[in-house]
Every structure is written in C-alpha cells, then in structure tokens.
N, C-alpha and C positions, 0 to 999 in steps of 0.2 A: 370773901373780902376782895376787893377788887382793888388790885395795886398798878401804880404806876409802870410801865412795864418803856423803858428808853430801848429803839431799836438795835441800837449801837452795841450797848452792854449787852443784851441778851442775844445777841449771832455773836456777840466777843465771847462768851460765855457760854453757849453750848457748842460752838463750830471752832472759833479759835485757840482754847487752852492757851498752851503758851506757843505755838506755829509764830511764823512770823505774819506779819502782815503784807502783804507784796503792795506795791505803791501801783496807783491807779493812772488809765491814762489817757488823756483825752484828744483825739476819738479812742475808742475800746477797743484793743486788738480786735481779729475777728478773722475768720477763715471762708472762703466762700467756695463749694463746688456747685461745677456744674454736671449733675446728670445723665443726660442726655446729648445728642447731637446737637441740639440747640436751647437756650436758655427756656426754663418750662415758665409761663405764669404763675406757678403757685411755688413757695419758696417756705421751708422748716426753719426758724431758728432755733436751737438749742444752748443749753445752759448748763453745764457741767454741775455736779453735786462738790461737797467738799472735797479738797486737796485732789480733786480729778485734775486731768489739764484738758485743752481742746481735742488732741489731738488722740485721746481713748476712747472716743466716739469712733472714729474711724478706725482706730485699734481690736475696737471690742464690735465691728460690722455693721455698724449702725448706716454707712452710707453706701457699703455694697449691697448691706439689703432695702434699702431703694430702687437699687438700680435693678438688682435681679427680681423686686416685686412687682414692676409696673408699674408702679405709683408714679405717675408725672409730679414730680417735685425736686426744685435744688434744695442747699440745705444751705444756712452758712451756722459755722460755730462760733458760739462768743466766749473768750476768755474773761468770765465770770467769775472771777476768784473772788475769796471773801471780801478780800480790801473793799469791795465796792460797796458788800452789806457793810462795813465799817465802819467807811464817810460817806455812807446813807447817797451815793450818786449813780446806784447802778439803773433807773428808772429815767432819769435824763438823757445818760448814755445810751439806755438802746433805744431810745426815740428819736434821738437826737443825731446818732451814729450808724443807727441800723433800718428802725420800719421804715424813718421818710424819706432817706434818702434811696431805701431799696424797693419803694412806692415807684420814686421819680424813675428808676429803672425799668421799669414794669410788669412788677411782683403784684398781681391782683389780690390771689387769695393766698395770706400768710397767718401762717399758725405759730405756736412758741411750743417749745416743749424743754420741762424741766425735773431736773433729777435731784432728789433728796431738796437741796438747799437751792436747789435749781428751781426747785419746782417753787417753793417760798417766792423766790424774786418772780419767776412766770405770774403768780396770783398776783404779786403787789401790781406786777408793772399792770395787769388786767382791772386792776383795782382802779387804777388812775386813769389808764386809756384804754377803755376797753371798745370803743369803737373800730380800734384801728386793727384790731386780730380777727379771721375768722373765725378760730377753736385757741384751745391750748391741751398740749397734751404734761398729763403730771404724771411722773413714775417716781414711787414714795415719795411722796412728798414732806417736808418738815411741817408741822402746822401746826406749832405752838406746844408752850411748855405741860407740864403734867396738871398745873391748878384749871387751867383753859377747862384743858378735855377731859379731866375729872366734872368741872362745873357743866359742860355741856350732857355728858353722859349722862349725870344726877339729873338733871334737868327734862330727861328723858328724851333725847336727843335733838339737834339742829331745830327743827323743826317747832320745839316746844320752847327750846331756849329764848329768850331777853337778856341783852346785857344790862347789869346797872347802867342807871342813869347818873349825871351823864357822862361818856367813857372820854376819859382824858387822851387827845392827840398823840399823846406818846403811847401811850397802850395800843401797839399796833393789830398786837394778836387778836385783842375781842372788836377792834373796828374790822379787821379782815373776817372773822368768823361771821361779825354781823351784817356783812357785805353776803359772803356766801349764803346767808340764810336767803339774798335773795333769787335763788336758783328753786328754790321752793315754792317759788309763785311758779302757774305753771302759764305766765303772762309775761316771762320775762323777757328781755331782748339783747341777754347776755350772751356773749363768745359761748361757743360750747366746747366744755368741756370733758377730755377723755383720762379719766382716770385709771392705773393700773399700779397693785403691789404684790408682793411677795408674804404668802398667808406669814411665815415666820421673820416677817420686814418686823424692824423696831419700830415703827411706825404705823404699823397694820391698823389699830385698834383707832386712832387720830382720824387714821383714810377712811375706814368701814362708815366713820361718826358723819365722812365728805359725804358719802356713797349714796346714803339713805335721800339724800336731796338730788341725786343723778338718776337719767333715766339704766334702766340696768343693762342694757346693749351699748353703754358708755362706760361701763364698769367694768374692770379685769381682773381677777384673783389668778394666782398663780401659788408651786410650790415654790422655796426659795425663798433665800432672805435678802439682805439689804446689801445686794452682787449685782454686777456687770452679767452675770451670766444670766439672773431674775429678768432683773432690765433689757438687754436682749432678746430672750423669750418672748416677752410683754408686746416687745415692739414690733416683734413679725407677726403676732395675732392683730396688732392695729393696723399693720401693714396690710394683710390678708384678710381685712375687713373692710377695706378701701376706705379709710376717713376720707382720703382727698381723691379728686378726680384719678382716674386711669390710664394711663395710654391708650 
C-alpha cells in the first residue's frame, strides 16, 4: 500500500521523539579547517548523524586523519541538526551557505559526506543538485521506514523494484529510492557514491538493499554497530583508498 509519507512527521518521528527541536539559522553554522599549509582544492563537507554536534567529528579523529592520511582535502562541518530536517530547509541552506559560495572560494572538487541522518540529507541535497558534488560519502545511512525496505526487498531488490504510480510529492522516501534506482544504469552521470556500515549497524540490511546498485570497491562492510568508533574505522579504509586526490 503506498501511503502518503510528510517529510517533516517522519524525521519528527523516528529522529526526534520528544528532544527538542533546536531553531534553525540562516546561513547554517558551520565550521571550516584548513589542512594543510595552504587551502587544498578539494574540500569534505560533512553532516553529523542524530543529536551528534559539529564538533565529534573532530572529537572522534575524523580531521586528524586527513591530515595524517595524505589526502589533500579541507573539510568544513555543518551543524545539521534535526531542526533543519523539520522545516524541511536544510537543502537551501547548504547550497545556499555552503557549496557556492565555497565554489567562489576555490573548492573545485567537493564531496559531502553523511552519518546516519546525515547521510539522509547527503542523498536529498544529491537528489536535487547533484551536479554540484563530485562523490558523497554515506556511513549508515537512514534510508527509509521498514514498509519502503520490506517492499523493495519483496520486490527482489533496487533493481527489480517500481514504485506505484503515481508517488505522491510528499512520499519522499520511494521518490528518493526511485531516484537511487538510477545508479543501476550503468549510463549514469551521477555523483559517485561511497558507501560504508557497520555488519551489526541498524541499518545494515536498508544499505546492503543501497549496495547492490554500487560498484563493490565503493562499498564497506565492517564489524560494529551504529558508533563513532564503526564510523571511524570505515573512514580510514576510504581514506587509505584515496577517493580524492593525494598529496
């Protein structure tokens, strides 16, 4: 049965409980390092998962191991808290606040990378402009309620699935699924995406359903569940695969 699905209620309802809501703000906080000696051309934005803050990225080594991997890359952080999934503006915001005007700075090749609910906003905002990313990297990603990824599963995966016709505007989750099924063309001229989770992530079985449409030297399994310490791991194997350029 295909139901109406409001994006607002359903991140209110599995992400927010009763948390508060932190008020949004325009431009979107955001935190920027630099790397290296000198500002690199290629620049990481990242997206914290739920009730993370900016600042556990850096906490949990995410930008010393940049700098100890080689990787030519700055990074900046977005404080991405729910609010944004809430009053649905967090897709303005980093376009608006973050890629163009860090274009005009001279950020060539930028990537997004998102964590659990991070990773959610990473696809939408990909969804809508995907010209303007080179990759995105997802570490567990959230990608839709249990009816979604039951009905795709049944369906015998991505690949074989069709949504009903026709899928109502608000139903974000099977427009975003039916969006990713086009990664299955092997013609596409989508952002490329790196996926990575944790075998016992609550999420695992959603990713694996991602997976099957990715090439598999873009795919990460790891032991771990849905931790800083998974996510980590994850990220020095992407690191020490060089997605982006080297020093």
């Amino acid at each position: 049965m295909n139901k109406k699905r409001n994006l607002s209620f359903i991140l209110s309802f599995l992400f927010l409980n009763c948390s508060l809501i932190y008020p949004t703000t325009n431009p979107i906080d955001s935190f920027h390092f630099i790397t290296g000696k000198n500002q690199s051309k290629n620049l990481i934005v990242m997206l914290p998962g739920r009730g993370d803050r900016p600042d556990d990225f850096n906490k949990n080594g995410f930008i010393e191991s940049i700098i100890n991997s080689g990787v030519d890359s700055d990074v900046i952080i977005i404080d991405a808290h729910v609010g944004y999934y809430y009053n649905r503006n967090l897709i303005p915001r980093l376009y608006e606040d973050v890629i163009v005007p860090y274009r005009l700075k001279g950020y060539k090749n930028i990537w997004m990378l998102g964590i659990s609910i991070g990773g959610t906003g990473t696809l939408l905002y990909t969804q809508q402009h995907p010209g303007s990313l080179s990759g995105i990297i997802l570490l567990a990603p959230f990608l839709g309620d249990n009816e979604i990824i039951n009905e795709i599963n049944i369906s015998g995966g991505l690949k074989k699935w069709t949504p009903e016709e026709p899928v109502s505007v608000d139903d974000y989750q099977r427009l975003l699924w039916d969006w990713l099924k086009k990664y299955s063309n092997p013609g596409h001229n989508l952002p490329k995406i790196i996926l990575g989770y944790g075998r016992d992530d609550k999420f695992a079985f959603s990713n694996k359903l991602l997976s099957e449409v990715l090439p598999g030297n873009q795919v990460y399994e790891s032991e771990g569940d849905h931790d800083w310490v998974t996510w980590n791991r994850l990220f020095n194997r992407f690191l020490k695969d060089n997605f982006l350029y080297q020093k």
